[in-house]
KOLTI-782710 format. One line per 3 residues: their letters; for each residue x, y, z of C-alpha. Coordinates in nm, 4 decimals, padded with zeros to 6 digits, m for minus. Layout:
N
a = X Y Z; ...
This chain:
395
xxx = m16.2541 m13.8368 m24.4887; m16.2121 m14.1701 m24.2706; m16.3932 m14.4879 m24.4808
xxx = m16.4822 m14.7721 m24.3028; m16.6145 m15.1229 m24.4359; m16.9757 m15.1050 m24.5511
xxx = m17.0625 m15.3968 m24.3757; m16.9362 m15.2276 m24.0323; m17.2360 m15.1384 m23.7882
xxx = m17.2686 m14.7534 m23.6480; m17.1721 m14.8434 m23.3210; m16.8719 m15.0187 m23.4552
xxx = m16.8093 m14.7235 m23.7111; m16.7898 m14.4592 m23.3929; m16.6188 m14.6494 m23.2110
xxx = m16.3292 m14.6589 m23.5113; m16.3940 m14.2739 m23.5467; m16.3431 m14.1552 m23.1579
xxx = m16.0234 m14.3998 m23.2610; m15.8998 m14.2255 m23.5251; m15.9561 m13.8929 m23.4087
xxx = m15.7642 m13.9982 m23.0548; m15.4533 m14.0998 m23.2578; m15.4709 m13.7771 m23.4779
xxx = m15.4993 m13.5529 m23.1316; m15.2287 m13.7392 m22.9766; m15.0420 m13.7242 m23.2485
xxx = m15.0576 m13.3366 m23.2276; m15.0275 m13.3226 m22.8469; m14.6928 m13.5412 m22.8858
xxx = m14.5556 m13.3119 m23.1680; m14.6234 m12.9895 m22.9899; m14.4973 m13.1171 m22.6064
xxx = m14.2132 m12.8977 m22.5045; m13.9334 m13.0251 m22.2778; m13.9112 m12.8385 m21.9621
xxx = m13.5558 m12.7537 m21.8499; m13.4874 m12.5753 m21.5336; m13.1962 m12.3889 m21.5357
xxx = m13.1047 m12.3558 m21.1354; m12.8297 m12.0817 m21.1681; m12.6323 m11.8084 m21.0129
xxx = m12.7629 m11.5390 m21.1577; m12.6714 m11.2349 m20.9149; m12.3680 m11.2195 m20.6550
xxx = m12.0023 m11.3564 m20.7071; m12.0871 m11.6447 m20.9609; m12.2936 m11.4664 m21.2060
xxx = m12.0440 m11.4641 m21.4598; m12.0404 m11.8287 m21.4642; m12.4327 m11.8969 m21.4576
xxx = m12.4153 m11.7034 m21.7722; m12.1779 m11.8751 m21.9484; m12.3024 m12.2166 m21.8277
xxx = m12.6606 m12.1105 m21.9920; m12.4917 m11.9409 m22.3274; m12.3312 m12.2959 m22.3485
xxx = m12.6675 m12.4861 m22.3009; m12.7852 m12.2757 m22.5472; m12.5415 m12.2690 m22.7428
xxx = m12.5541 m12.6559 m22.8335; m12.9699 m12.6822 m22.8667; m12.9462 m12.3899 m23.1062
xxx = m12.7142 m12.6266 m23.3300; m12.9481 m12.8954 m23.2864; m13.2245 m12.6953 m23.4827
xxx = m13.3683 m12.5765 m23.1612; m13.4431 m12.9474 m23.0582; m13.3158 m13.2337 m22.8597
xxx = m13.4297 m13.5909 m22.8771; m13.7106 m13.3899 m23.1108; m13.8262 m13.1949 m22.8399
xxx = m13.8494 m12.8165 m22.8486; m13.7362 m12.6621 m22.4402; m13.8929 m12.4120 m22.2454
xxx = m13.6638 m12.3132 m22.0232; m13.7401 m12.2107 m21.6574; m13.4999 m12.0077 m21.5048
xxx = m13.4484 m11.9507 m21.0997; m13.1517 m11.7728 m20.9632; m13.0254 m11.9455 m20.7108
xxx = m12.8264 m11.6715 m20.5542; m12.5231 m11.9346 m20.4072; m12.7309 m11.9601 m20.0867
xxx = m12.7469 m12.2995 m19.9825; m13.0208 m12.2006 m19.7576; m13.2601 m12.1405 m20.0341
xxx = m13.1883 m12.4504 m20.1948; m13.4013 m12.6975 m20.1159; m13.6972 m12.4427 m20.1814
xxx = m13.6284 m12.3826 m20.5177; m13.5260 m12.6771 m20.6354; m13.8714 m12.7748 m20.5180
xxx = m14.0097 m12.4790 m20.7097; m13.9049 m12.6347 m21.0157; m14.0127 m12.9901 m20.9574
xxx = m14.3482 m12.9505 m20.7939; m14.4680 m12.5905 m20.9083; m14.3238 m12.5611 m21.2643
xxx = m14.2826 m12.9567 m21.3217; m13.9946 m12.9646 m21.5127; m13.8319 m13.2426 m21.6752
xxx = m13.4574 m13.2192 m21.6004; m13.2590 m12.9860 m21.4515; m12.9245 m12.7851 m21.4504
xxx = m12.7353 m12.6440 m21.1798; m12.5397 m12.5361 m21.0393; m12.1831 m12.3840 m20.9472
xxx = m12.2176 m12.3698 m20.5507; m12.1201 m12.7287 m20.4315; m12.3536 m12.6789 m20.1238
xxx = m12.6218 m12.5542 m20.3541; m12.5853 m12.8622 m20.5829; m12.6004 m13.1139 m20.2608
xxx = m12.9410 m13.0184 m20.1779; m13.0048 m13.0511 m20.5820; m12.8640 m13.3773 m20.5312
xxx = m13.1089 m13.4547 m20.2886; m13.3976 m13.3533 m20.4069; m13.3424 m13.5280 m20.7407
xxx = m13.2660 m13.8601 m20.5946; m13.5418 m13.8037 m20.3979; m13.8210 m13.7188 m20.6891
xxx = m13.6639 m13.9163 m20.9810; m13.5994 m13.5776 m21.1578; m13.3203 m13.6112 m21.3990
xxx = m13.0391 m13.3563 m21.3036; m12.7082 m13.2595 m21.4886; m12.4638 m13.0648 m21.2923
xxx = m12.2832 m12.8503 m21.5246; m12.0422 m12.7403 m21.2377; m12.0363 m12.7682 m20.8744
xxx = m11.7144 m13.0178 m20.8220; m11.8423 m13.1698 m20.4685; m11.7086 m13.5380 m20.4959
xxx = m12.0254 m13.6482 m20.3172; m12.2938 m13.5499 m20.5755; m12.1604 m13.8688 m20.7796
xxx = m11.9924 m14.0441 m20.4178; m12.2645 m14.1124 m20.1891; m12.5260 m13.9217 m20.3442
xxx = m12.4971 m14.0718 m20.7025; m12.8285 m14.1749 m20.8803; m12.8964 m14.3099 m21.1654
xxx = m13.0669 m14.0073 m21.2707; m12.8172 m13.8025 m21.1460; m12.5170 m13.7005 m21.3896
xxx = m12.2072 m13.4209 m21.4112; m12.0574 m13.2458 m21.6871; m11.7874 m13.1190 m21.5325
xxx = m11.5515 m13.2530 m21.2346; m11.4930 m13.3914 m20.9404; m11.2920 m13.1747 m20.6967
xxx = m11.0726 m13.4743 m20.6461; m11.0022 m13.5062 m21.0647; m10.7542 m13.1916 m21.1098
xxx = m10.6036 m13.1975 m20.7845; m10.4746 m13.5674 m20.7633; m10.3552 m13.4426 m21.1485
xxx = m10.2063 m13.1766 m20.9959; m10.0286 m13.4105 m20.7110; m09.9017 m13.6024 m21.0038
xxx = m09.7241 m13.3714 m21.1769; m09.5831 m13.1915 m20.8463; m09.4008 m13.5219 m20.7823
xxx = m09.3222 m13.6920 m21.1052; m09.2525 m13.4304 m21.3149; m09.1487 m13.1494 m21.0740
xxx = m08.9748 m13.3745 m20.9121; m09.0824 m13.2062 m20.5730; m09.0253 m13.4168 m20.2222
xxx = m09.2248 m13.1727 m19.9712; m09.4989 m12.9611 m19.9787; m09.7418 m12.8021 m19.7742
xxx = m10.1185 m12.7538 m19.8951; m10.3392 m12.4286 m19.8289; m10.6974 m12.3495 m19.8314
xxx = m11.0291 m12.1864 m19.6915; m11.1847 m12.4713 m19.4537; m11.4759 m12.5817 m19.5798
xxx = m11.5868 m12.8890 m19.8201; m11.4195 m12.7737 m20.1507; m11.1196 m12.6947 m20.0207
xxx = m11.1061 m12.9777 m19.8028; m11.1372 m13.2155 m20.1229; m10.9561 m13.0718 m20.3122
xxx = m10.5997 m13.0619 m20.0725; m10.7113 m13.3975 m20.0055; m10.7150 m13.5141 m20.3574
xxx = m10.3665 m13.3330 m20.4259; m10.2312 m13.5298 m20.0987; m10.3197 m13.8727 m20.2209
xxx = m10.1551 m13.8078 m20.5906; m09.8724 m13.6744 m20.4457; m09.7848 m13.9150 m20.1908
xxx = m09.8437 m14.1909 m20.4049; m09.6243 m14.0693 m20.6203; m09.3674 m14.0416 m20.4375
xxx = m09.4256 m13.6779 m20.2361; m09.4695 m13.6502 m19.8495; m09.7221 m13.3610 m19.7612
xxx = m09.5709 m13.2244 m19.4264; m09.8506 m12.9889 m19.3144; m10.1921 m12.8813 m19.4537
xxx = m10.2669 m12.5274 m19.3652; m10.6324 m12.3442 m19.3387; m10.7953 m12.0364 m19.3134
xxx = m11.2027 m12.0071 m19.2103; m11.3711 m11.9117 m19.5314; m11.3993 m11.6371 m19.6876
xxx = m11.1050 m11.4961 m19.4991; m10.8208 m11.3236 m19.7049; m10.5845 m11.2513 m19.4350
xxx = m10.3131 m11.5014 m19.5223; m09.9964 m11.2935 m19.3991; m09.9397 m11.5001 m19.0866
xxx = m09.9542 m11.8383 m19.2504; m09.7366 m11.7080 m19.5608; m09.4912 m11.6369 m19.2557
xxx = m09.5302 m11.9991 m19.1591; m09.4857 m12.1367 m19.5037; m09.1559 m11.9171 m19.5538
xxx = m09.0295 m12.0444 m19.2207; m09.0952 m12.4189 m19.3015; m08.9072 m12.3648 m19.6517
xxx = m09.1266 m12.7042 m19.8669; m09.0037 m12.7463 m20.2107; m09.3939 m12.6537 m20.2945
xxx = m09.7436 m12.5476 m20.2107; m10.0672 m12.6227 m20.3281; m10.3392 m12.3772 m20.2533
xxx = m10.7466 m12.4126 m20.3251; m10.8550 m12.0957 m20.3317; m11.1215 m11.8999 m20.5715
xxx = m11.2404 m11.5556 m20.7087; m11.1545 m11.3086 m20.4609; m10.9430 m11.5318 m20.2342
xxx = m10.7625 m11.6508 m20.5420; m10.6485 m11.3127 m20.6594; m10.5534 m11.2012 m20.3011
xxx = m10.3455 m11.5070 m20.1928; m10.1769 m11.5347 m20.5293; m10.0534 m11.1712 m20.5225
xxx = m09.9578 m11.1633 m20.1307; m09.8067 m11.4714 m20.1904; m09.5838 m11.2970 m20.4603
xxx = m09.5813 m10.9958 m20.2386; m09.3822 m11.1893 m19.9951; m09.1249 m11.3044 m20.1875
xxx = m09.2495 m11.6823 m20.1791; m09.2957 m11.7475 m20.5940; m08.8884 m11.6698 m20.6225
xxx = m08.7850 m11.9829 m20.3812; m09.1285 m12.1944 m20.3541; m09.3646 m12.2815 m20.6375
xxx = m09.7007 m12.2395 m20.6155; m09.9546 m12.4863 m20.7873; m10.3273 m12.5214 m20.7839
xxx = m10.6342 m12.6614 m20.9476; m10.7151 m12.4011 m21.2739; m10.9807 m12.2723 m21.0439
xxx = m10.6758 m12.1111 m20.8768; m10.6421 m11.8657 m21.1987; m10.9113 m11.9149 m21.4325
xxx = m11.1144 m11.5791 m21.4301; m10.8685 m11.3752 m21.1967; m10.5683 m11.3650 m21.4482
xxx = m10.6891 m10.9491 m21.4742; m10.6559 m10.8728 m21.1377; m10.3671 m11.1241 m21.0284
xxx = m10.1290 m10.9499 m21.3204; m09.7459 m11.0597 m21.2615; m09.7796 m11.2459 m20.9237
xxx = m09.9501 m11.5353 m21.1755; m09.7120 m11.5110 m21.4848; m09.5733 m11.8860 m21.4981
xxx = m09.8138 m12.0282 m21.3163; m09.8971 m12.4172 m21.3275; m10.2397 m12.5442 m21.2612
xxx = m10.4321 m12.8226 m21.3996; m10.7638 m12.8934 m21.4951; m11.0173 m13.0493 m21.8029
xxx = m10.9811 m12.7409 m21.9884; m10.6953 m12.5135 m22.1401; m10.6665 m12.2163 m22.3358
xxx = m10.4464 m12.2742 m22.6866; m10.6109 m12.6767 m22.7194; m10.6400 m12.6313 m23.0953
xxx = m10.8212 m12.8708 m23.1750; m11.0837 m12.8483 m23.4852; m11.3945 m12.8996 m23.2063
xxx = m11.2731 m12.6388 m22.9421; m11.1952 m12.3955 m23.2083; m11.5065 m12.4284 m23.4376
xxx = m11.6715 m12.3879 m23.0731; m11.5000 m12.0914 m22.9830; m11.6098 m11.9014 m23.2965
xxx = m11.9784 m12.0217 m23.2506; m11.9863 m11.9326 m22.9473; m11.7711 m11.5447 m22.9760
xxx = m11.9993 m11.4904 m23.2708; m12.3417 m11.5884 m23.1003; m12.2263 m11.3789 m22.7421
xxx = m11.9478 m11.1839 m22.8064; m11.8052 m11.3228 m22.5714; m11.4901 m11.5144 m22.5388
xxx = m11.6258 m11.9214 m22.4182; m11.4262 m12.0059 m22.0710; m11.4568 m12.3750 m21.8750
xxx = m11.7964 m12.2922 m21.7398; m11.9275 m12.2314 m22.1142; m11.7824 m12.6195 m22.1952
xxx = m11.9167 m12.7278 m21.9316; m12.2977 m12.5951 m22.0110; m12.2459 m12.7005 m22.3270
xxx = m12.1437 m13.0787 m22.2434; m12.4779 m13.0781 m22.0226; m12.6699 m13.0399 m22.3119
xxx = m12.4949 m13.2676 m22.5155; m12.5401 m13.5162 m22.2600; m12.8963 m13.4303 m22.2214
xxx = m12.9510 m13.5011 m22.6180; m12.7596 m13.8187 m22.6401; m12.9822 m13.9527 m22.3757
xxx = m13.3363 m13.8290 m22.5212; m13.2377 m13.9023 m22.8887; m13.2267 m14.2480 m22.7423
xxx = m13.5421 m14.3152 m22.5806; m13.7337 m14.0756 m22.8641; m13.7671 m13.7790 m22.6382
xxx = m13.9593 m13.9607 m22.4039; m13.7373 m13.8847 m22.0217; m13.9555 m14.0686 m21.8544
xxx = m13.8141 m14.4171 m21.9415; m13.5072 m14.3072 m21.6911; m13.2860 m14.6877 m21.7864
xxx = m13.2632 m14.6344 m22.1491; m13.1796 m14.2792 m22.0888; m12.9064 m14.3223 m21.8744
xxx = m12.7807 m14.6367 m22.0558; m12.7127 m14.4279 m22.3205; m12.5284 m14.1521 m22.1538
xxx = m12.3162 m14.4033 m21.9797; m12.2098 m14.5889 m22.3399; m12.1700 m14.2705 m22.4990
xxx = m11.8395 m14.0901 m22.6079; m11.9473 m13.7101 m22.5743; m11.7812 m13.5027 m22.8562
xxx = m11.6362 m13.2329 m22.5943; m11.5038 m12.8895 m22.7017; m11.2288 m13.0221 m22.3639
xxx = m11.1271 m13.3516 m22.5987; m11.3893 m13.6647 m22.6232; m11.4998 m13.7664 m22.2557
xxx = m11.7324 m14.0788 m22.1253; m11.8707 m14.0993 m21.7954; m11.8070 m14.3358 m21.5752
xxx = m12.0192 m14.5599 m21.3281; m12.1497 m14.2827 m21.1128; m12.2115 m14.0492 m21.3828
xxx = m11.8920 m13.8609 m21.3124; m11.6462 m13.7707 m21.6735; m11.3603 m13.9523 m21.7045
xxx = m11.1726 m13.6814 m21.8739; m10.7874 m13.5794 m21.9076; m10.6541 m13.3286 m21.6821
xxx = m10.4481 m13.0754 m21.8687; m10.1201 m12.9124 m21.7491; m10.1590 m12.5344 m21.8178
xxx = m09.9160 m12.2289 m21.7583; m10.0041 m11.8629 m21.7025; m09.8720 m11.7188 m21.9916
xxx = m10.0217 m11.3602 m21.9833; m10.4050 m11.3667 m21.9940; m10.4079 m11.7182 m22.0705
xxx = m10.3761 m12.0706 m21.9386; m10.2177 m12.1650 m22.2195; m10.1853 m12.5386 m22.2726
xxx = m09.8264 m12.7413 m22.1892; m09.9507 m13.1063 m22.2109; m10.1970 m13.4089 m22.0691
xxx = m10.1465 m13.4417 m21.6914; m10.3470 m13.7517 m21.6800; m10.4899 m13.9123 m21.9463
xxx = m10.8950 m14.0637 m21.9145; m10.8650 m13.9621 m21.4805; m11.1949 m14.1193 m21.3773
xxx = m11.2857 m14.0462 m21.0373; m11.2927 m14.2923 m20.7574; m11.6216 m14.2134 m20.6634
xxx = m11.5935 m14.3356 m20.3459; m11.9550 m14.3980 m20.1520; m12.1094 m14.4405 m20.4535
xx = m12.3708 m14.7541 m20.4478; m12.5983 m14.7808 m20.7950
C-alpha cells in the first residue's frame, strides 16, 4: 500500500495516488511494448531463396539476443514484395501507415529498395537494407535513417578491377551485362578500378534484360581477342552465359571474372564451365574464422540449412539494428543517438568486423574467391576496409 505524510490533504493525497498509479501503468506499458519490424521481402518468384535466408539471418541473431534487442521483444510483419517495383511504393506504405512499424528490412530487388528508399526518407522510418546493392540508396538517396548491411554494386566490382590489373596483370578487357541499373554499376565500378590501375576497357557490351541469347556477342568477344572479360550477370542469366561462354571455347584463351553474384547460388547448374572461376565479393566460403564458423553451425543447426551471403547479410541488419537501440534504451524514436551509434560502431560480422561509413554504406574487405567445386572457396583480401564513394550523397 502507497503511505503518504499524515499531514498531506486528500486532494493532495489523490493527486500523489493517480501519480503513482501512472508511473506503475507506464511502467508496464513500457515493459510490454513490442518493436515492430517489417520484413519487406521476396517471398515468391526468382529471389525467394534469398528472402528466406535474409529473414533466418534476422532471426537468427535476435534469437541469440534472448529474443530481444535494445530490450525490446519484435513482432514481425511480413509482406512479400514479389520483386515488382511496381508494387513498391504501396507496400512499403502498408507497413508505415497501416501496420506502423518501427524499422524496416528489405529488400534484394535494387528497384524495389529505391522506392523503400524513398519512402523512408520521406516518413523518417528507419530502414536497413539487408541486400539490394543500388549505389544510390546510400548516393543520392542516403538518410540519416537510412542504412545497408550489405554492398554497394560499385564495392566488389572496382575489387574486382583491381585484381584484373594488378594481380592478373591483364591490359584489355571488355565488360558484359544485361542493361539496366545493376549492371550498369556494376561494369562501371569494374571500369574505374581497372583503369586506374593500370587496365584500358576497350568496349562495354549489353544485352536488354532478361535476355539470355548471348551467342552473337560471344562471337564479338572471340573476334576482338581482350586479355579478359567481366560480366554482371545473375540467377538464370548467370548460369546461361557462364556455360555458353565455356561452350564456345572462350574460358581456354580469355578469363572470365565477375562480382560473386556471378556464381554464388548457380555453382549446381553452371557445373565445369565455372570450375576456376575468380570473383570477388564481402563474403567467401572456407573464411575460417572462429565468428563465421560458430555462425555457420548456429545457423545449419537452427535451419538445416547451409548460411550463404544473403543469410550474413540478414544477420548484420539485425546486429546493426541492436547496436543502435541498445544505445538509445530501445527507444527508435530518438533517430541521432541511434544512428550515432551505428556509425561509431565496429559490427562483429560473420564476413570479418565491418563499420559503416558516412552514408551508412559498410566499409568492408572484398574477398578474392575461386570456384573450387561447389564452393567459392577463399584465395585472399582483394581490398582491404573498400568504403564506397558514395557519390551524391549530402547528410
Amino acid at each position: 500500500m502507497t503511505r503518504f505524510p499524515s499531514h498531506a490533504t486528500r486532494a493532495t493525497r489523490i493527486v500523489l495516488a493517480a501519480a503513482a498509479l501512472a508511473c506503475v501503468g507506464g511502467f508496464a506499458q513500457a515493459q510490454q511494448a513490442k518493436l515492430k519490424v517489417g520484413l519487406m521481402l521476396p517471398y515468391s518468384g526468382t529471389y525467394t531463396a534469398l528472402g528466406v535466408a535474409i529473414e533466418n539471418g534476422f532471426r537468427l541473431n535476435v534469437e541469440e539476443q534472448g529474443g530481444k534487442l535494445g530490450g525490446r521483444e519484435i513482432e514481425y510483419v511480413k509482406v512479400d514484395d514479389e520483386s515488382d517495383p511496381a508494387k513498391a511504393t504501396d507496400n512499403v506504405n502498408k507497413l508505415i501507415k497501416r501496420d506502423n512499424v518501427d524499422v524496416i528490412i528489405g529488400t534484394v530487388h535494387s528497384g524495389v529498395a529505391m522506392a523503400m528508399a524513398k519512402a523512408a526518407k520521406e516518413s523518417g522510418t528507419v530502414l536497413i537494407v539487408p541486400n539490394a546493392g543500388a549505389d544510390a540508396v546510400t548516393g543520392p538517396m542516403c538518410a540519416p535513417n537510412i542504412f545497408r548491411s550489405s554492398f554497394s554494386n560499385w564495392q566488389p566490382a572496382y575489387a574486382m578491377g583491381e585484381v584484373a590489373a594488378k594481380q592478373e596483370k591483364k591490359k584489355k578487357a571488355i565488360t558484359i551485362t544485361w542493361k539496366y541499373a545493376a549492371g550498369d554499376e556494376s561494369v562501371n565500378g569494374f571500369k574505374e578500378g581497372f583503369e586506374k590501375s593500370g587496365g584500358q576497357v576497350v568496349k562495354q557490351l549489353s544485352v536488354p534484360f532478361p535476355n539470355v541469347e548471348f551467342q552473337a556477342l560471344l562471337t564479338e568477344i572471340a573476334a576482338a581477342k581482350p586479355d579478359a572479360v567481366y560480366a554482371f550477370f545473375a540467377g538464370g542469366g548467370a548460369v546461361k552465359f557462364v556455360k555458353d561462354y565455356a561452350a564456345a571455347g572462350l574460358d581456354k584463351t580469355i578469363p572470365l571474372y565477375g562480382p560473386g553474384f556471378l556464381t554464388d547460388g548457380t555453382l549446381d547448374a553452371q557445373g565445369a564451365s565455372a570450375q576456376g572461376m575468380l570473383t570477388t565479393l564481402h563474403y567467401a566460403d572456407g573464411l575460417n574464422t572462429p565468428r563465421d564458423n560458430a555462425f555457420r553451425i548456429a545457423y545449419a543447426k537452427s535451419f538445416k540449412l547451409q548460411p550463404d551471403v544473403y543469410a550474413v547479410q540478414g544477420y548484420d541488419a539485425a546486429q546493426m539494428l541492436g547496436i543502435g537501440l541498445a544505445a538509445v534504451k530501445g527507444d527508435i524514436g530518438k533517430k541521432a543517438e541511434f544512428a550515432a551509434a551505428i556509425e561509431k560502431a565496429k559490427i562483429d560480422s560473420p564476413r570479418g568486423p565491418f563499420s559503416v561509413g558516412k552514408s551508412h554504406n559498410p566499409i568492408q574487405d572484398i574477398y578474392l574467391r575461386k570456384v573450387d567445386g561447389k564452393e567459392n572457396k577463399l584465395v585472399s583480401i582483394a581490398t582491404k576496409s573498400l568504403a564506397d564513394p558514395a557519390r551524391g550523397c549530402r547528410m
